[in-house]
ZAMARGU-4260 file (C-alpha; in steps of 0.2 Angstrom, whole numbers, plus 5000, padded with zeros to 4 digits):
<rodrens>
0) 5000/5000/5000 | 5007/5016/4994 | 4996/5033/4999 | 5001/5050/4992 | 4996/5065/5005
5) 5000/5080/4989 | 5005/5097/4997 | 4988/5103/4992 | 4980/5092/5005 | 4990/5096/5018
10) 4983/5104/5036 | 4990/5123/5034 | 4992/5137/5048 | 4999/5155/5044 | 5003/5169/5054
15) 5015/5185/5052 | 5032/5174/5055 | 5026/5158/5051 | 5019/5146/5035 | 5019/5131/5040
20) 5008/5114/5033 | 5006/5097/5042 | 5008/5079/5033 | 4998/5074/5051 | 4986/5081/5064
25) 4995/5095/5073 | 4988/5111/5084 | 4971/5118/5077 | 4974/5105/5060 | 4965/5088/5064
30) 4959/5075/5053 | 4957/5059/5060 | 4963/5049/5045 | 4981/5059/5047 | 4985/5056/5067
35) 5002/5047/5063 | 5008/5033/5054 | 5018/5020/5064 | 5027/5030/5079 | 5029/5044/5066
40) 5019/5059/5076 | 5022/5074/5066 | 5028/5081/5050 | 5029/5099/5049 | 5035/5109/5033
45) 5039/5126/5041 | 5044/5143/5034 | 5051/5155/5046 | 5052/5174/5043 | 5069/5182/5045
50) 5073/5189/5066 | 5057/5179/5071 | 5053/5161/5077 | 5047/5148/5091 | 5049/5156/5109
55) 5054/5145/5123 | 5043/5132/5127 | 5044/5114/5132 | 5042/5096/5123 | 5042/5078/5134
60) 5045/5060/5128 | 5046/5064/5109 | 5061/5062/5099 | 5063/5078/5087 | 5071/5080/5073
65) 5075/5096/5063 | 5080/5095/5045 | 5085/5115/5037 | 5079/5115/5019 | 5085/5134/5018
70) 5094/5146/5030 | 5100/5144/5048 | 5090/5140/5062 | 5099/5144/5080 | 5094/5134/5095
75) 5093/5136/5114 | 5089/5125/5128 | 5086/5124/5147 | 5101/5110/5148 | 5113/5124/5141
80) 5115/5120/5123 | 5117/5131/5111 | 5117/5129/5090 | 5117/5135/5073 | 5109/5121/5061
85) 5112/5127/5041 | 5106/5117/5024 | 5113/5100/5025 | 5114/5099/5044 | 5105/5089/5055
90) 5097/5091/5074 | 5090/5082/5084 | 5081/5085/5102 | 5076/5069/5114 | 5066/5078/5125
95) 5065/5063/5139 | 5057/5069/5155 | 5055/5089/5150 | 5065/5104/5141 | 5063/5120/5137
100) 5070/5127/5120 | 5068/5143/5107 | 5070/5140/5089 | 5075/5154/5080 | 5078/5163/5062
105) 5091/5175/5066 | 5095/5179/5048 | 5088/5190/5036 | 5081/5179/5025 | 5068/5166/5028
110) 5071/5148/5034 | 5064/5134/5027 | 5064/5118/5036 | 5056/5100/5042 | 5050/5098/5058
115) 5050/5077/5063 | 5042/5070/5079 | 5044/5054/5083 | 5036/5045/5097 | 5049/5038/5110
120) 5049/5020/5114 | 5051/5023/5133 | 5044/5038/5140 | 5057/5050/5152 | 5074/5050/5154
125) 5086/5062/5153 | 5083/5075/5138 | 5099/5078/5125 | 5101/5088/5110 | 5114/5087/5096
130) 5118/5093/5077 | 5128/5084/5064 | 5132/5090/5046 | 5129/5075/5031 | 5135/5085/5015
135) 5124/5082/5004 | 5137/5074/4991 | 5142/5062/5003 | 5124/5055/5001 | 5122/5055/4983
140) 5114/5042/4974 | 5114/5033/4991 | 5101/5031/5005 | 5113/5039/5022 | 5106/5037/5039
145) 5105/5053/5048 | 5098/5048/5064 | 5093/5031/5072 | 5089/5022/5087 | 5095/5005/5082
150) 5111/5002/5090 | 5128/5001/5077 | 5122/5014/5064 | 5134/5029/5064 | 5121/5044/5065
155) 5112/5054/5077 | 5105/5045/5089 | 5086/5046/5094 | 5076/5035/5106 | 5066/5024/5098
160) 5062/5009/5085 | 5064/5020/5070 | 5077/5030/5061 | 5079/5043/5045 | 5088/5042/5030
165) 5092/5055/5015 | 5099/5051/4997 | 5103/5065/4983 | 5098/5058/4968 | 5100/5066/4948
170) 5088/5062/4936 | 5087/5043/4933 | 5095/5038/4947 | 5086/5025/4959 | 5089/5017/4975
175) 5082/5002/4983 | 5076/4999/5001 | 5068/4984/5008 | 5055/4986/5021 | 5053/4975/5036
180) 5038/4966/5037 | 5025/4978/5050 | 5036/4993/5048 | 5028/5011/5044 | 5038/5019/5030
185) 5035/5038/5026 | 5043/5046/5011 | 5046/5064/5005 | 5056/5074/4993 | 5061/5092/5000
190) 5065/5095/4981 | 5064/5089/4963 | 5051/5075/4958 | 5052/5056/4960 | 5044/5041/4959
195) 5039/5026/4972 | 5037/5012/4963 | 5030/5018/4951 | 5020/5031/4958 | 5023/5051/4955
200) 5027/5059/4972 | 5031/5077/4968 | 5042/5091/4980 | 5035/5091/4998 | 5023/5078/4996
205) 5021/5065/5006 | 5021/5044/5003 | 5014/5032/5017 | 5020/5015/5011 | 5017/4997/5021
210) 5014/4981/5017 | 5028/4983/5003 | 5042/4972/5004 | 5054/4984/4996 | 5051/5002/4988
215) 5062/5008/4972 | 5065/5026/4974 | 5068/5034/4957 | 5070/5052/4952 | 5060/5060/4937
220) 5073/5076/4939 | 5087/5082/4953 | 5080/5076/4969 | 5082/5075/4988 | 5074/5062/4997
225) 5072/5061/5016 | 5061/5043/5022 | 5057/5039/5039 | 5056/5019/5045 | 5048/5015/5060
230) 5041/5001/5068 | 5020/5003/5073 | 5012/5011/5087
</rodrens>
């Protein structure tokens, strides 16, 4: 099974800093056919006006994961870290127990970004944060795993039965990936235009996949790829 959530469908929110849709139910957005899809809680394609962005406020047991698209986005947090996650870079933000943290655009220009919530398969602990660059030729034609929680992959590491990978593809170029039997697969292009198996799946859309043993991943034109694995709810 291969659904295709197009951008047009998406749940949407807009004030005067942020433009912002949602691949799932998220805030005043809600349908109840869009809650999640294995322990993938939330997709959020944000936008984030220049000097402007999320004031502090707190998250418990979800794993976060911030991908920039475009532009800079600087983080704080009530454990003390601080950060500066640019295109290409990776964060991520196991919020545990509890933690406070502001997200900020401090540039001039907007920032573009996905937002990823992944439900934790234990709830509390201690929160961390950490960032990680993955140059985007180092993950060309290739799927690279960015952030996992299954133990022996070199990436970021999040709590729980699930990780994300990335690939750079040109035009033509393909890549496999098998799929575990009962794992939720979700699959969107930041940029560019591909297929999944077989099926169109254009910039910032959105491809639930189960049931399949394997998915070929091909790209119509220069594409990114990002696909989140996880096991079910």
């Amino acid at each position: 099974m291969i659904d295709i959530r197009s951008f047009d469908t998406l749940g949407r929110f807009q004030n005067d800093w942020l433009n912002a849709r949602h691949h799932f139910s998220f805030s005043e957005y809600f349908d109840p056919e869009r809650t999640q899809w294995g322990l993938l809680r939330v997709w959020n394609d944000d936008e984030i006006a220049p000097q402007s962005g999320f004031a502090r406020h707190g998250h418990r047991d979800m794993e976060i994961i911030t991908y920039v698209r475009e532009g800079v986005i600087s983080h704080r947090d009530s454990l003390g870290n601080e950060g500066h996650t640019k295109v290409g870079d990776v964060q991520i933000m196991s919020a545990g127990g509890g933690i406070l943290h502001e997200e900020m655009n401090s540039q001039d220009v907007p920032t573009r970004l996905f937002q990823i919530w992944i439900l934790p398969s234990e709830t509390g602990g201690e929160p961390y944060w950490e960032a990680a660059t993955f140059p985007k030729g180092e993950r060309a034609g290739k799927l690279e795993v960015l952030a996992s929680g299954r133990p022996g992959r070199d990436a970021l590491p999040i709590r729980t039965d699930g990780e994300i990978l990335a690939a750079t593809l040109n035009a033509g170029q393909e890549v496999t990936y098998d799929i575990e039997p009962g794992r939720f697969v979700y699959v969107v292009p930041p940029s560019g235009a591909i297929t999944v198996n077989g099926i169109d799946v254009r910039a910032r859309d959105g491809a639930a996949v189960k049931d399949e043993p394997k998915i070929t991943i091909t790209a119509i034109e220069d594409s990114e790829v990002i696909l989140v694995d996880t096991a079910g709810a």
